[in-house]
C-alpha positions as CSV (number, residue, x, y, z in Angstrom):
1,X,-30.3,-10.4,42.4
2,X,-32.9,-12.5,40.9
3,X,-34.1,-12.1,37.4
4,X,-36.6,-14.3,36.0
5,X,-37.7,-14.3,32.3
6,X,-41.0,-16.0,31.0
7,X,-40.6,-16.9,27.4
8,X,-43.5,-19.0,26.2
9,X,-47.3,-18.1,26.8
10,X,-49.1,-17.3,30.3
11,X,-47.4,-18.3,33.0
12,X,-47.2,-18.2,37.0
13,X,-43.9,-17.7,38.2
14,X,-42.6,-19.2,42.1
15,X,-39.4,-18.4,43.5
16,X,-38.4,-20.6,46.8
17,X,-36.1,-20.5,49.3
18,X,-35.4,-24.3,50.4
19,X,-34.0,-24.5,54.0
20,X,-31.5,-27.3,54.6
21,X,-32.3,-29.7,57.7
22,X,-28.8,-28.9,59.1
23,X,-30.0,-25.4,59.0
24,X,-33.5,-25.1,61.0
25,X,-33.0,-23.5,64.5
26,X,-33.0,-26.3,67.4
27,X,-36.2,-24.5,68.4
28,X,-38.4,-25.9,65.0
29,X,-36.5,-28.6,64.6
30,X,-39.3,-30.8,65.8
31,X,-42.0,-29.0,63.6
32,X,-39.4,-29.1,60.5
33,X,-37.6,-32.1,60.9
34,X,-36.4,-32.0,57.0
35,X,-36.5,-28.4,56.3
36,X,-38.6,-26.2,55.2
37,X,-39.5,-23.6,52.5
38,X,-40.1,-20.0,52.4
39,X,-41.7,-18.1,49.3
40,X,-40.1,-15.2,47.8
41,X,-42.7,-15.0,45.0
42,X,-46.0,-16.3,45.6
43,X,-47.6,-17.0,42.0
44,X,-46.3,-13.9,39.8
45,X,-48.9,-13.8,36.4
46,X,-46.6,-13.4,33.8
47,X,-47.4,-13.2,29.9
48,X,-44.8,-14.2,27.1
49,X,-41.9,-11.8,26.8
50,X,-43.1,-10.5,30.8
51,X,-39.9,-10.0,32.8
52,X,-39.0,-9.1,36.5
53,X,-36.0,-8.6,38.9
54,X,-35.4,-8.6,42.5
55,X,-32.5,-6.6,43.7
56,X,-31.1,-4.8,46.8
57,X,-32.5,-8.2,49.0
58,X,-30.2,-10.2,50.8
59,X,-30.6,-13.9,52.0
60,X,-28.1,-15.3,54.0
61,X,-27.8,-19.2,52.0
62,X,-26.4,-21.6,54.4
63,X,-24.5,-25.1,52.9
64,X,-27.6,-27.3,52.0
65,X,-30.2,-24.2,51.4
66,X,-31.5,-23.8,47.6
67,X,-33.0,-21.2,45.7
68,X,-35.8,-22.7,43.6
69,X,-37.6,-21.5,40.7
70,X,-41.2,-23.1,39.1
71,X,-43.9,-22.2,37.3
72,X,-47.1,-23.5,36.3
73,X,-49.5,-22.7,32.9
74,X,-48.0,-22.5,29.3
75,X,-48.2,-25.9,28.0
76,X,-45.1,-26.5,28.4
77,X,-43.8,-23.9,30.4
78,X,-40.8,-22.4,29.9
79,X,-38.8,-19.9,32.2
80,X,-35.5,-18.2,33.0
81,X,-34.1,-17.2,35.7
82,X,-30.5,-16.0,36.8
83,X,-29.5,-15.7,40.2
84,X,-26.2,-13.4,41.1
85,X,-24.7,-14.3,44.6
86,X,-21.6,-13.1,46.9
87,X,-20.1,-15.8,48.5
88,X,-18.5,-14.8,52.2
89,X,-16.1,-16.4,54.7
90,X,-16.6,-15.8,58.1
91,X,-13.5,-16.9,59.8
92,X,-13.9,-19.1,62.9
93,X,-13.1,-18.1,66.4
């Protein structure tokens, strides 16, 4: 779960996921030599007070990968967010 809260004027709101290096399949490795990021919000207007939250997704983190969080307008921007995760061993062999 995601939940992002904007709490000073207009605002656009990104959320990123940051893919570690270690973590890019050998296949893009040479196209993504550093990682890469995907967008889980694009650029969500948001006005003071505005709130949203993304639930029911899942996104398989690996060691390295980051969830990221900006936002661009209100002079100076300010925004929330809390992120909620599960955190699961997968036993070797």
């Amino acid at each position: 779960m995601i939940h992002v809260v904007n709490a000073n004027g207009n605002t656009s709101v990104f959320v990123y996921w940051q893919i570690a290096a270690a973590n890019v399949p050998d296949n893009l490795k040479a196209s993504y030599p550093t990682g890469y990021t995907s967008n889980i919000i694009g650029g969500k207007n948001m006005s003071s007070g505005e709130y949203f939250t993304l639930t029911d997704g899942v996104i398989v983190l690996q060691p390295g990968d980051k969830i990221q969080v900006k936002s661009v307008g209100a002079s100076p921007p300010h925004v929330d967010a809390i992120c909620t995760v599960t955190e699961t061993f997968i036993p070797v062999g």
